[in-house]
Structures are given as structure tokens and as C-alpha cells.
C-alpha positions in Angstrom: 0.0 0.0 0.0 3.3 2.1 0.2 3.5 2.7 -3.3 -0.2 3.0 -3.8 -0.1 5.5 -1.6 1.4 7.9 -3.4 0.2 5.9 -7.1 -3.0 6.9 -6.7 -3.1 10.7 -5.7 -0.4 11.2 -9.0 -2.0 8.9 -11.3 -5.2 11.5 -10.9 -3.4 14.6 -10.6 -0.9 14.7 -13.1 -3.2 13.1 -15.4 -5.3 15.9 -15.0 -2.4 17.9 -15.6 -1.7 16.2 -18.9 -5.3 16.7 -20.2 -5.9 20.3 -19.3 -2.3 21.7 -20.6 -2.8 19.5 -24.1 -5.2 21.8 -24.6 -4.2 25.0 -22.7 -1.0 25.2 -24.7 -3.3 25.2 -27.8 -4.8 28.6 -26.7 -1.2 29.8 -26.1 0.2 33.0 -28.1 3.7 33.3 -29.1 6.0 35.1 -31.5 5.7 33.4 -34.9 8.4 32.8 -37.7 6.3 35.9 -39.9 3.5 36.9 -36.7 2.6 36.0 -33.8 0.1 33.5 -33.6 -1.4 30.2 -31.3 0.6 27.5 -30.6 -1.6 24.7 -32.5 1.0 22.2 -33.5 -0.3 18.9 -32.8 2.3 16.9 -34.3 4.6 18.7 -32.2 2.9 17.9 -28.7 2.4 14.4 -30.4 6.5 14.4 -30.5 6.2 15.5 -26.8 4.3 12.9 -25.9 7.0 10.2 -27.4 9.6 11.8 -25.5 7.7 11.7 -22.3 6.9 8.0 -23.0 10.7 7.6 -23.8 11.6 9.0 -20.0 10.1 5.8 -18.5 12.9 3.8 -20.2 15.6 4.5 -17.9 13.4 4.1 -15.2 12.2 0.9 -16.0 16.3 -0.6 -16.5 16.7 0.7 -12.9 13.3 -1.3 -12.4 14.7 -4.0 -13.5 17.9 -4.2 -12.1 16.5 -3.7 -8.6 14.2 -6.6 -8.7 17.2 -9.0 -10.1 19.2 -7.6 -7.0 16.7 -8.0 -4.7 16.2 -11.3 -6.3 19.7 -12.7 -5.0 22.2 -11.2 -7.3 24.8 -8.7 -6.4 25.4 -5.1 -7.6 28.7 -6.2 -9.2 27.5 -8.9 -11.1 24.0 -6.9 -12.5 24.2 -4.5 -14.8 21.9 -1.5 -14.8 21.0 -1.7 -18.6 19.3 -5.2 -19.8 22.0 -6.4 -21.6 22.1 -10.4 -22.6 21.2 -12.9 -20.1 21.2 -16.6 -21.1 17.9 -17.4 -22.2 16.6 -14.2 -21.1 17.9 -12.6 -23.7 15.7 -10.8 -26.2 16.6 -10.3 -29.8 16.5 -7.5 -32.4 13.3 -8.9 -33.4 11.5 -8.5 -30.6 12.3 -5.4 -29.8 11.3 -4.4 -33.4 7.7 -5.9 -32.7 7.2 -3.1 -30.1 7.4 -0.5 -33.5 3.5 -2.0 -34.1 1.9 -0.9 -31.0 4.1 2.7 -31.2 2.5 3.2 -35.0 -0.7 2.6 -33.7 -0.3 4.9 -30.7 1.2 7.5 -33.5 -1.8 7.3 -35.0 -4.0 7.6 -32.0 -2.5 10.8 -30.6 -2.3 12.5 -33.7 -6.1 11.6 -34.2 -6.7 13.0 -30.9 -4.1 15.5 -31.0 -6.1 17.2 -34.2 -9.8 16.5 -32.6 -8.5 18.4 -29.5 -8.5 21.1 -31.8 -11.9 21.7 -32.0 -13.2 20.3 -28.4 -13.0 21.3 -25.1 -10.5 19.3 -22.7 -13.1 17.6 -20.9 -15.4 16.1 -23.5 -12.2 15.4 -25.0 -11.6 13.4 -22.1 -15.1 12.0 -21.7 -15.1 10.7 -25.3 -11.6 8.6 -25.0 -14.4 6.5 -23.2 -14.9 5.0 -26.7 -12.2 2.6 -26.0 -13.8 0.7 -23.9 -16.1 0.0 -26.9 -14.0 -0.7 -29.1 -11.9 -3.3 -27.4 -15.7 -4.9 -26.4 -16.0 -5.1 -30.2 -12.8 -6.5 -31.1 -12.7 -9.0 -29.1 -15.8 -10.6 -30.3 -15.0 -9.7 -34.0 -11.5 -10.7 -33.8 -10.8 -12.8 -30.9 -14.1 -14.5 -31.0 -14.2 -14.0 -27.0 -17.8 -14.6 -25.6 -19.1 -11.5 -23.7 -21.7 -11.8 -20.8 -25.1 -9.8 -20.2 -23.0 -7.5 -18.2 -20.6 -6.8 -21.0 -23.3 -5.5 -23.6 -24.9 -3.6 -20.7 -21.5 -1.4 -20.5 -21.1 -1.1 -23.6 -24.9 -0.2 -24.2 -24.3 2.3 -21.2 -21.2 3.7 -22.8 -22.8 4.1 -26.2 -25.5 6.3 -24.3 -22.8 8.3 -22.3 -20.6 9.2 -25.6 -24.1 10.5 -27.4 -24.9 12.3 -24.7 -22.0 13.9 -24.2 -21.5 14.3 -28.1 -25.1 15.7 -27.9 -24.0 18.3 -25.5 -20.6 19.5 -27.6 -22.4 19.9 -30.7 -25.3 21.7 -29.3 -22.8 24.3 -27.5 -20.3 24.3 -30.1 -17.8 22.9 -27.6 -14.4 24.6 -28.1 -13.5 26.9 -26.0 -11.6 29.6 -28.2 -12.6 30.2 -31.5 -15.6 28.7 -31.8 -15.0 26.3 -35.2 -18.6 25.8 -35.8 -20.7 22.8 -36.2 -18.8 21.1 -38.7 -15.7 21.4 -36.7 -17.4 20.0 -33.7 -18.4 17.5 -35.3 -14.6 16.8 -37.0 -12.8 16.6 -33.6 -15.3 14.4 -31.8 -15.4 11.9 -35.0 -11.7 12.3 -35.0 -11.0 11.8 -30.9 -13.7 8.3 -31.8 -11.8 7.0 -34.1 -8.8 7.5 -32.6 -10.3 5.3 -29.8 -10.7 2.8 -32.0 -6.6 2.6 -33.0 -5.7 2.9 -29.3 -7.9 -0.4 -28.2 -5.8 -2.2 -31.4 -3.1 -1.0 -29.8 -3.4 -2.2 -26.2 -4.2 -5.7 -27.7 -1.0 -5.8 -29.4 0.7 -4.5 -26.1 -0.6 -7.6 -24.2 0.9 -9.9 -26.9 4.0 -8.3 -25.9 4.1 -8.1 -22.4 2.9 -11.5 -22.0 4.3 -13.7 -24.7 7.4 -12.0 -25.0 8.1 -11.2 -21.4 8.4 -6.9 -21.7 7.3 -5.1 -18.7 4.8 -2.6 -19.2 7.3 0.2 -18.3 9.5 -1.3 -21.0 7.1 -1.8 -23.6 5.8 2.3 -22.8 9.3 3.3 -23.0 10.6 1.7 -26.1 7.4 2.6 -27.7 8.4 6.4 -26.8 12.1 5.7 -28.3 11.0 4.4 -31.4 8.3 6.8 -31.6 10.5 9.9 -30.9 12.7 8.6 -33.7 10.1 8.0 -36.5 8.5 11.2 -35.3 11.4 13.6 -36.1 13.2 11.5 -38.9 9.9 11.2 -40.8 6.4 12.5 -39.3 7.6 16.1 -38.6 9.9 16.6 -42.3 6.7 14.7 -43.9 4.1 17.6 -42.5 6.9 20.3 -43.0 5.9 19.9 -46.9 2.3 18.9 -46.6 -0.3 21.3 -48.3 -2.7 23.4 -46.3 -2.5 26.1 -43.4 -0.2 25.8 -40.7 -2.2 24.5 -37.8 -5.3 23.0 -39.3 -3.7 19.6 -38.0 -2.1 18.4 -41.6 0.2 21.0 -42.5 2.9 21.6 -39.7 6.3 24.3 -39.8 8.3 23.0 -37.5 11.0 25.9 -37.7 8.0 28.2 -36.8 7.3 25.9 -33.7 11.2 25.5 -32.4 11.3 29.6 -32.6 7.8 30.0 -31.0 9.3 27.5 -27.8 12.6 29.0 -28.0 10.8 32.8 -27.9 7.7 32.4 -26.1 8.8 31.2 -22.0 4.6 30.7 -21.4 4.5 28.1 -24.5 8.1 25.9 -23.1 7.0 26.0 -19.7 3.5 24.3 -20.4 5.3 21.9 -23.0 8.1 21.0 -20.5 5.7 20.5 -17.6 3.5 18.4 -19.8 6.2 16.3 -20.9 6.8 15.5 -17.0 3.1 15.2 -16.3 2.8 12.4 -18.1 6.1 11.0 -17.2 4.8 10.5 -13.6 1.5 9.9 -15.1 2.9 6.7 -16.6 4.8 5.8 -13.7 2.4 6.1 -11.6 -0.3 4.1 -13.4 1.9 0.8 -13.3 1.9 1.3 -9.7 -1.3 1.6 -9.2 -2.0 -1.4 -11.9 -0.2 -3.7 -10.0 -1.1 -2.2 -6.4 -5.0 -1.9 -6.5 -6.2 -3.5 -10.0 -7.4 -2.7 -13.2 -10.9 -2.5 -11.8 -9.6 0.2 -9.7 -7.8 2.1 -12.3 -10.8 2.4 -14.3 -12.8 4.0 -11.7 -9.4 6.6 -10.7 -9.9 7.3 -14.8 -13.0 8.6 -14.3 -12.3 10.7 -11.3 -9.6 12.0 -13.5 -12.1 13.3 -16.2 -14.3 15.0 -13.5 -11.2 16.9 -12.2 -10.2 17.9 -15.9 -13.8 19.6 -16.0 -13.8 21.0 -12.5 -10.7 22.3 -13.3 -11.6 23.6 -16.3 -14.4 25.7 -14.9 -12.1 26.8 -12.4 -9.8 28.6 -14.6 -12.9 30.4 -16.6 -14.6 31.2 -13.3 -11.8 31.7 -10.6 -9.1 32.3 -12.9 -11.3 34.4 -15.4 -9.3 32.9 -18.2 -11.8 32.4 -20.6 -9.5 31.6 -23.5 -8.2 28.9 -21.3 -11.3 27.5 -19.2 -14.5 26.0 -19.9 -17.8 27.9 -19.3 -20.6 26.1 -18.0 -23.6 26.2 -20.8 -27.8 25.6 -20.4 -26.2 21.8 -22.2 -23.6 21.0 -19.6 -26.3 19.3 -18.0 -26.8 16.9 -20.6 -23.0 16.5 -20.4 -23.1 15.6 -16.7 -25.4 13.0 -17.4 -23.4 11.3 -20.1 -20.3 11.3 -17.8 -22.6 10.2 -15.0 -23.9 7.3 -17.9 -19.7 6.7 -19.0 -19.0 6.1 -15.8 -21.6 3.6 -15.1 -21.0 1.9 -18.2 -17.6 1.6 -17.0 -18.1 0.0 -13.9 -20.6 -2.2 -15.1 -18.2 -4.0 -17.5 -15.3 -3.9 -15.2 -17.5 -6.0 -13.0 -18.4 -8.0 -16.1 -14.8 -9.1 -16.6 -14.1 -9.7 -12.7 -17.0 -12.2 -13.0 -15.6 -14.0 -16.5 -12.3 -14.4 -14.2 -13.6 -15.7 -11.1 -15.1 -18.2 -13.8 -12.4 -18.8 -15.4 -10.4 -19.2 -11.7 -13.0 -21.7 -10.5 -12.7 -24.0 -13.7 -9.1 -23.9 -13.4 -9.0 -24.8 -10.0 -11.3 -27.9 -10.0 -9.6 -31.3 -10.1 -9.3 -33.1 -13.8 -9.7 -36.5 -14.0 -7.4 -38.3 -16.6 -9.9 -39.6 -18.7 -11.7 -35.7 -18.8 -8.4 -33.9 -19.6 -9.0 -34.3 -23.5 -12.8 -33.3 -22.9 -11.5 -30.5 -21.1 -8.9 -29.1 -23.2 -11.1 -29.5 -25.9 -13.6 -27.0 -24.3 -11.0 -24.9 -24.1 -10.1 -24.7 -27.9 -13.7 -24.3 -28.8 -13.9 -21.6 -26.2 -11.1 -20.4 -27.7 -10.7 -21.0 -31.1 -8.2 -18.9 -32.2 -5.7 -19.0 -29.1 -2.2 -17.1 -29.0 1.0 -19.1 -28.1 0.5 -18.5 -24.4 -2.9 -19.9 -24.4 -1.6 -22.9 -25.8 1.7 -23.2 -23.0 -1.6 -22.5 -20.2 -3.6 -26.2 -21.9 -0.7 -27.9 -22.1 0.2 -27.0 -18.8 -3.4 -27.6 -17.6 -3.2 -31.4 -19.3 0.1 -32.0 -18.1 -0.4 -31.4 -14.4 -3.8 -33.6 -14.7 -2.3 -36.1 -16.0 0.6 -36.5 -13.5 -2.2 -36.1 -10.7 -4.0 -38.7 -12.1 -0.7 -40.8 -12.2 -0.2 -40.2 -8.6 -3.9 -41.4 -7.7 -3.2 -44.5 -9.9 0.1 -45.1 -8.1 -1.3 -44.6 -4.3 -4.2 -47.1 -5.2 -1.7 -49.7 -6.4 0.3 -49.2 -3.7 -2.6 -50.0 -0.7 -3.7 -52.9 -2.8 -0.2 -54.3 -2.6 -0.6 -53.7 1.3 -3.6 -55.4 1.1 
């Protein structure tokens, strides 16, 4: 509880950090290459966000090397970095599988990135609530995984809550500065959707790695923000640099206008560099609190996180009177309460859904096989799941293996008493 402790209060707070500055640092002035003008370069804060993500790599090696010392080795014979280690050794190519995830995460913030644009920070916020969906979706579509009553109510509940809330941007032409109509509501929330729908591909992918190929989830976030980083200014950033269109419409991009706007504005470096820290610590802390309280938990502290985002919002237009930078409360925020208060619940209700499919799934595996079940029983398995990954596999044989040898043991105890007899 040590480490939760202090998981938890930074997981919320610097998360909220991280949402309200991606957005405050869009309504930011500063001196232009040919005027001055705002600070909306979201392939540049995307670049940020690799950076940040790259920060947890050193982190995670110390990790590392302070488990395997704790573990029984020595400081001498350790080293810090995760250099070869017998069998533990991972190759070239399996670092290079981590590049899949990072495209689709490039993909995903630069949706969001753009669709931030035209939205406020919290329905921003509210709407990354599609994941959920998505990842209900593939994993019927894709993984053929059965989902339970509870399951379709979320999602039902979540579908509700992102209409609603939708509903509420478009009728109060949700951004804060600039109003960019209608149509432009409308672009960032389909944008900030779909990007949803890349990040849930992504996490799949992510558990293929951490699980079949043995990365930490600190690792896997921190190589993802190396590579990133690198494809990001060796190719993303000289790609938009040339790309038709207006400078900050979210396609075309100057990046020497955006290096002398940080280098000449202090307001515009301080948000980025804090930023870049928040969600440092935000990452950090959200493995801690992972592994401390559940991903049950963590859902729930996600949610907290977009009501803070949206109280703090209001703050900064009512307390603060920053309108530029804060969010007003409109005759429709109450329609966007209640598809929070509907995302939420939709939420918690399939979090509960996949705490039930495990104690299932706990209970099955912990009832005694009997030898002549075990191919019954491993054959439920594959038709439960018919298209299993490698480590499904490892778990049946496993499963068949230690069923037999009980089985064996039963045989050998009964021959045993009859020879006593």
C-alpha cells in the first residue's frame, strides 16, 4: 500500500495535468516565424508525448535491475542496462515488434491530438471513453471471446454516455476559443472516436507483448516512446513540413516556426516541459497503481480524472477568469453531466463483467481433472477459444500436463494400498 499511496493521488493529478495543458498550450500565443500567432502544432505535442513516453525507459532498466538484485544477485554482477542474459535474452526482433503498437499509438494521438483542436479538454476526455467499446467489439469480432449480459450492458451504457455527451458538444459548439462551428465539432469528436478505436488495437497488441514476450509494461511504454521519438522527427515532422494546407489546421505543420515560437515564447516551453513531465509521472504512476490496486480500480481513478479535468476547467474560466483557457458552464452542460454520470456507469458495469468471466475462469481452473476428462476438457477450451495465442496454448498444455501427473499419482497410491492389502 506504500506505493499505492502515493500511485494513486499522481495517477489522478498529473493526469489531469496532462489533459488540461494539451489543450491550454493550444490557446497559447507566441511570436511566430512571420506573426505571432497560437501554438496549434499537434504533431509537435504528439513528438512531446513520445519523449515523455521515452523518460520511462531509464526508469524501468533501474526497475529491472533492482528486482534481479533483490532477487539474490549482487550489484557487481548486475548491470543497470538489460544487456544479454542466457535465455533471457531478447533479440532484435522483438524489440522491433514493439514499432507495431508505437505506429498505432502514433496514430491515436495524432487523431486526438487534431480533434482536441476543436473540443473542449473535458469532452475530449469523456469521449476517449470509446475505447472501452472498441476493445468490447474486437474481441468478439476478432478474438471470438464470448461476452456476458454485463458486457453489452457497458457497452450499451457507454454508447448512451458518448451521445450524450457528443449531444451536448455539438449543441454548445464545444471549443473553448474560437468557436470552429458545427462542422468542426463534429470533426474533432469523429476524430477523438476514431482515434479510440486505434488505441484499443493498440493495447491488444501490447498484451501480446508483455505477455508472450516477457516486456514489462514500463519497458514496452518506454521503447514505444524511443522508437516513436525517432520515427516522429526523422519522418512524421519533415513529412508535414511539406504537406499542403495552413499551418495549424492539423495536416500541414512548420516545424521551424514551432522550435522559434518555444525558444521565444517562456509561457508556451514552460506548459510543454511541464507536460512532458506530467505524463512522465503519469505513466509511472499508473503501473503502480495497476499492479497495487487492479485494473478495476484504475478504471474507476480514470474517471475521477475526467471529473477533475472539468472541474478544473471551470475553475480557470470562473476563478481564474481565463476564458480563453477554461471552460464555461452552458444551459447543455447538464446533458454533459449526465453522459459522464452514464460513461461512468457503463464503465463500472463492465469492469464488474470481466471480474465475474475471471472468477469463472479461476473456478474452472482450479477444480480437479480426471485423466480420462483432460481431452474433454482441453477440448472445451479450444472451442472456447478457437483462435488461441501461443500462451494460451503453453496455459492447456500445462493444464493437461499437471492432470495427467495427478491422475498418475492417484493411480500409483491405489496400487500401492492394494499391494498392502
Amino acid at each position: 500500500m506504500g506505493c499505492a499511496s502515493l500511485a494513486v493521488p499522481s495517477l489522478i493529478l498529473f493526469g489531469t495535468i496532462n489533459s488540461l495543458l494539451s489543450k491550454i498550450v493550444y490557446e497559447l500565443k507566441g511570436p511566430g516565424l512571420h506573426d505571432e500567432h497560437y501554438f496549434r502544432k499537434p504533431w509537435a505535442t504528439t513528438a512531446c508525448m513520445f519523449l515523455a513516453m521515452a523518460l520511462c525507459l531509464p526508469i524501468s532498466w533501474v526497475a529491472q535491475w533492482n528486482k534481479r538484485r533483490q532477487a539474490g544477485g549482487t550489484e557487481n554482477q548486475e548491470p543497470l542496462l538489460p544487456k544479454a542474459q542466457g535465455k533471457d535474452k531478447k533479440g532484435i526482433r522483438h524489440y522491433a515488434l514493439l514499432t507495431v503498437p508505437m505506429l498505432f499509438d502514433l496514430a491515436a494521438t495524432v487523431l486526438m491530438s487534431v480533434g482536441l483542436l476543436f473540443v473542449t479538454a473535458s469532452v475530449y476526455q469523456m469521449l476517449r471513453g470509446a475505447e472501452m467499446l472498441f476493445a468490447g467489439l474486437f474481441s468478439v469480432v476478432f478474438l471470438h471471446r464470448p461476452l456476458n449480459r454485463l458486457h453489452y450492458m457497458g457497452l450499451l451504457l457507454c454508447v448512451a454516455g458518448i451521445s450524450a455527451v457528443g449531444a451536448s458538444s455539438l449543441l454548445g459548439q464545444g471549443a473553448s476559443a474560437g468557436d470552429s462551428g458545427q462542422g468542426g465539432v463534429v470533426l474533432g469528436m469523429g476524430l477523438i472516436v476514431l482515434s479510440q478505436a486505434v488505441q484499443a488495437a493498440q493495447v491488444t497488441v501490447e498484451d501480446y507483448c508483455m505477455q508472450s514476450l516477457d516486456f514489462d509494461p514500463l519497458s514496452v511504454v518506454g521503447y514505444e516512446g524511443l522508437f516513436g521519438s525517432i520515427v516522429m522527427l526523422a519522418v512524421a515532422l519533415p513529412v508535414v513540413q511539406y504537406l499542403p494546407g495552413e499551418d495549424g489546421n492539423g495536416v500541414h505543420e512548420d516545424s521551424l516556426d514551432t522550435i522559434h515560437m518555444v525558444t521565444h515564447s517562456p509561457a508556451i516551453a514552460i506548459a510543454l516541459g511541464i507536460n512532458i513531465l506530467a505524463l512522465t509521472v503519469f505513466n509511472i504512476a499508473g503501473m503502480f497503481t495497476t499492479e497495487d490496486v487492479g485494473a478495476a480500480a484504475r478504471t474507476v481513478l480514470e474517471s475521477m480524472r475526467t471529473l477533475f479535468v472539468w472541474l478544473a476547467a471551470l475553475a480557470i474560466y470562473y476563478v481564474l477568469r481565463k476564458p480563453d483557457l477554461g471552460e464555461p458552464w452552458t444551459k447543455y452542460s447538464y446533458l454533459q453531466a449526465v453522459g459522464f454520470a452514464t460513461l461512468v456507469a457503463g464503465t463500472l458495469v463492465y469492469s464488474r463483467a470481466d471480474e465475474k468471466l475471471e472468477k469463472e475462469e479461476e473456478a474452472a481452473e482450479s477444480r480437479p481433472a480426471r485423466r480420462m476428462g483432460v481431452i474433454k476438457a482441453t477440448r472445451s477450451m479450444w472451442m472456447f477459444h478457437p483462435r488461441p495465442t501461443h500462451f494460451r496454448t503453453a496455459a492447456v498444455a500445462a493444464q493437461a500436463a499437471a492432470a495427467f501427473m495427478e491422475a498418475g499419482q492417484r493411480r500409483s497410491h491405489a496400487d500401492l494400498r492394494r499391494a498392502e492389502g
